[in-house]
N, C-alpha and C positions, 0 to 999 in steps of 0.2 A: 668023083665029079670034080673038076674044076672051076676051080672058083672065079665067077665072071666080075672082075671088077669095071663098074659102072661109076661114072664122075657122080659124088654129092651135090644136091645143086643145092645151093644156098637161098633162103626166103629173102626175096628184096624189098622194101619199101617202093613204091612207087615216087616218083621224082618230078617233081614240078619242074619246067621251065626255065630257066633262071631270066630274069631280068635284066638286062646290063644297065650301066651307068645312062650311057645315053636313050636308050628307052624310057627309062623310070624319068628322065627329063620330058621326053615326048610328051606321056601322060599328063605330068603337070603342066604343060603350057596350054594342054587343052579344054583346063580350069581357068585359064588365065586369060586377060585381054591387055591391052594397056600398057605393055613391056610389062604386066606381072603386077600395075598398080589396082586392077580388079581380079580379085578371086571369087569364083563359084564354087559352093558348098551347101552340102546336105545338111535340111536344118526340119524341124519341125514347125507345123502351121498349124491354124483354125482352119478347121473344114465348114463345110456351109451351113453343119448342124453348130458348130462353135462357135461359130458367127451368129448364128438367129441366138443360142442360148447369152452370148455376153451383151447381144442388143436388149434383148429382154430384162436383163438385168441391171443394164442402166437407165431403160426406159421405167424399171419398179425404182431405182433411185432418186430419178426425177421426180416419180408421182408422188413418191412420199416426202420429198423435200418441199414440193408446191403446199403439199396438206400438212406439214406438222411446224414448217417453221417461223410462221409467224405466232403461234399459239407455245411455240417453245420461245421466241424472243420477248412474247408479248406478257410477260407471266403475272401475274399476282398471288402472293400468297402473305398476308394479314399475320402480325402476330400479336400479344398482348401486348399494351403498351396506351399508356396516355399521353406519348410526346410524336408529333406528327412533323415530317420534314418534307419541305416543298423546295424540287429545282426551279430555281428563278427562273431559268429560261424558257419554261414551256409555253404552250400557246393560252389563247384567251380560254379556248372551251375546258385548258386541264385546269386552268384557274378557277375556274368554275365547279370544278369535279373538288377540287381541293376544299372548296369553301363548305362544300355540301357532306364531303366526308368527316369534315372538322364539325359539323353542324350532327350527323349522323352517329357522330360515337362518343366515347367517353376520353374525347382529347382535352390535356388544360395548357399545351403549351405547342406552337406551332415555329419551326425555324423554318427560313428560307435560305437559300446556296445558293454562290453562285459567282462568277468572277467580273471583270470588266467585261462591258457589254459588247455586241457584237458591234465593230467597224472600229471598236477606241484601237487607236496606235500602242499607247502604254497606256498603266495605270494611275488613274489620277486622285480619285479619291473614293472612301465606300460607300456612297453616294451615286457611282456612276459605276455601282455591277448590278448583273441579275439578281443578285438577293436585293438588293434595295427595288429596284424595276417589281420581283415580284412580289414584295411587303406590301407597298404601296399600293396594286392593285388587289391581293386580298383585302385593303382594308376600304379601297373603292366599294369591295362586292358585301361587304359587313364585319370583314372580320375583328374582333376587341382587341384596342392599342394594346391590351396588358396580357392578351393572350399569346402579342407575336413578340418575333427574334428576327433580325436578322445578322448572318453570320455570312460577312462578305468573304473573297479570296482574291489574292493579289495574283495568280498565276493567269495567263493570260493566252500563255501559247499551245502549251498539249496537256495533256494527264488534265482539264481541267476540271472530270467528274469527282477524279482520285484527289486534286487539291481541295475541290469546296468538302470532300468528304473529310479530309485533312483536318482544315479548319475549324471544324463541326466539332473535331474531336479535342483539339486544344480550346474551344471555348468552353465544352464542359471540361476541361482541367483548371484552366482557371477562374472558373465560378464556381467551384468544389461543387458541382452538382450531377450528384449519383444518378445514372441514369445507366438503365441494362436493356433497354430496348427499345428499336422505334421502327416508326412506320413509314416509307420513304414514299413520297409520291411524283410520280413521273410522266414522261406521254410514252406509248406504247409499247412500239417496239426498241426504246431505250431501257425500259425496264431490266431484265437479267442484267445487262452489263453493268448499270447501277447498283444492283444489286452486291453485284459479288466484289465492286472496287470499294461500296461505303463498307462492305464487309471486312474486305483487304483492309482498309482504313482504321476503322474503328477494334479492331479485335476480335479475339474470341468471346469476350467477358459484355460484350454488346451483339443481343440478338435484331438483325436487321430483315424487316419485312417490308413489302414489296408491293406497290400498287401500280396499275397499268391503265392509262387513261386511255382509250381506244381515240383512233383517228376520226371525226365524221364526216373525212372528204372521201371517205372509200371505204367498200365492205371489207373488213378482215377476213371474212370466209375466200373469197373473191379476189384476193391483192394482186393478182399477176392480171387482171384484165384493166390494172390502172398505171397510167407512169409513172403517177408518184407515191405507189404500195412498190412497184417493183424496185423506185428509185432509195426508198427506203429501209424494203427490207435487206437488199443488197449490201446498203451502206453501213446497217446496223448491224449483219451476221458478218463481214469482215473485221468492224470497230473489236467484235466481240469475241472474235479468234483470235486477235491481234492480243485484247487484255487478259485473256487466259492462256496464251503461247507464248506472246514474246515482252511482257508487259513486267519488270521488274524495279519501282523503283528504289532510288536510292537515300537515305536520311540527308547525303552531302549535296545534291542536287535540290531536295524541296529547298533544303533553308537555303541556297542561293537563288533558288528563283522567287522566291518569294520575300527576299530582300529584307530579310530581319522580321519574319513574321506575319501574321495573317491577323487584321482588327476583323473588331464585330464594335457594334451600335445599336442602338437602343431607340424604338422608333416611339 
């Protein structure tokens, strides 16, 4: 038999296309508008279950910021201590709260804080800050000449909670008077922030507690159905991000702003 030779065929890959130069341009211009200053491109979205689910979840952020953060600004929490500290600037009704708390516990020694008062240009003398303004009226409402302090501050422009906390804490150095803890009292939703700058201030070696005189122009439970729960809480939860974010200060800045020192006075 004869041998029938038959060509091998060889297995080919199958073969795309090719693209030329100027085609593969084509295509992009058909992404493009604008001589090529807009591109369109495949990207991913929220579909309308994405959408309902991240509404929902900023609508549960709001509900729980209307509910928790004045009762988070507004904080009290009491520690042992018989030295009770009042900011001079609060209103008549925390004066009030102050007299009755001093009256309520086992305090023997009351300071008040506080810097020039509101509208003064500079500082003129300690006489004309919150601490003297609110001595003065404790001692309207009863409080004993021999039971008060007042511990003026000369800073007048910012940091003025962190100054009279300042203050507070060089008068006990220079009246060698040991003291490890005390009780701050304040109006509401100033509280925390007070808290944690007389904390800033004073040290570790000084445990600082914390009182919150509630508002009686508007229910706390309630604050957003008033303008000025809203105008307040607003004001106070920014103060309050501001002194635990961006709030650092410095040893070389107090002693120049307060110009050789912080007096106190003896009422």
């Amino acid at each position: 038999m004869r041998a029938q030779n038959r060509p091998v065929q060889s297995k080919r890959s199958p073969t795309w296309p090719a693209l030329s130069v100027g085609e593969n341009h084509s295509l992009d211009s058909e992404h493009q508008k604008l001589w090529g200053t807009i591109t369109r491109r495949e990207r991913w979205g929220l579909s309308g279950r994405g959408w309902s689910m991240a509404a929902v979840m900023v609508l549960s952020v709001a509900v729980l910021f209307l509910w928790r953060v004045h009762p988070f600004l507004a904080v009290t929490h009491r520690v042992d201590t018989n030295v009770l500290v009042v900011e001079g600037w609060i209103h008549e009704y925390a004066i009030r709260a102050a007299l009755n708390e001093f009256e309520g516990d086992s305090y023997q020694r009351v300071f008040t804080t506080g810097g020039p008062v509101e509208g003064a240009e500079r500082y003129i003398n300690d006489y004309q800050t919150s601490a003297s303004v609110g001595a003065e009226r404790l001692k309207k409402y009863g409080l004993p000449d021999e039971s008060l302090q007042m511990v003026p501050s000369r800073v007048m422009d910012r940091d003025r909670t962190y100054a009279s906390a300042v203050a507070l804490r060089k008068w006990f150095q220079e009246h060698n008077m040991p003291v490890h803890s005390i009780n701050v009292l304040t109006e509401a939703l100033h509280a925390r922030r007070t808290c944690f700058l007389f904390q800033k201030a004073l040290g570790k070696n000084i445990k600082v507690g914390i009182i919150a005189v509630p508002n009686p122009g508007y229910d706390p439970k309630h604050w957003w159905r008033y303008s000025q729960g809203v105008k307040d809480v607003f004001t106070e939860w920014i103060a309050y991000l501001y002194a635990r974010l961006l709030f650092y200060p410095s040893d070389s800045s107090r002693a120049e702003k307060t110009r050789g020192g912080l007096a106190a006075s003896k009422l």
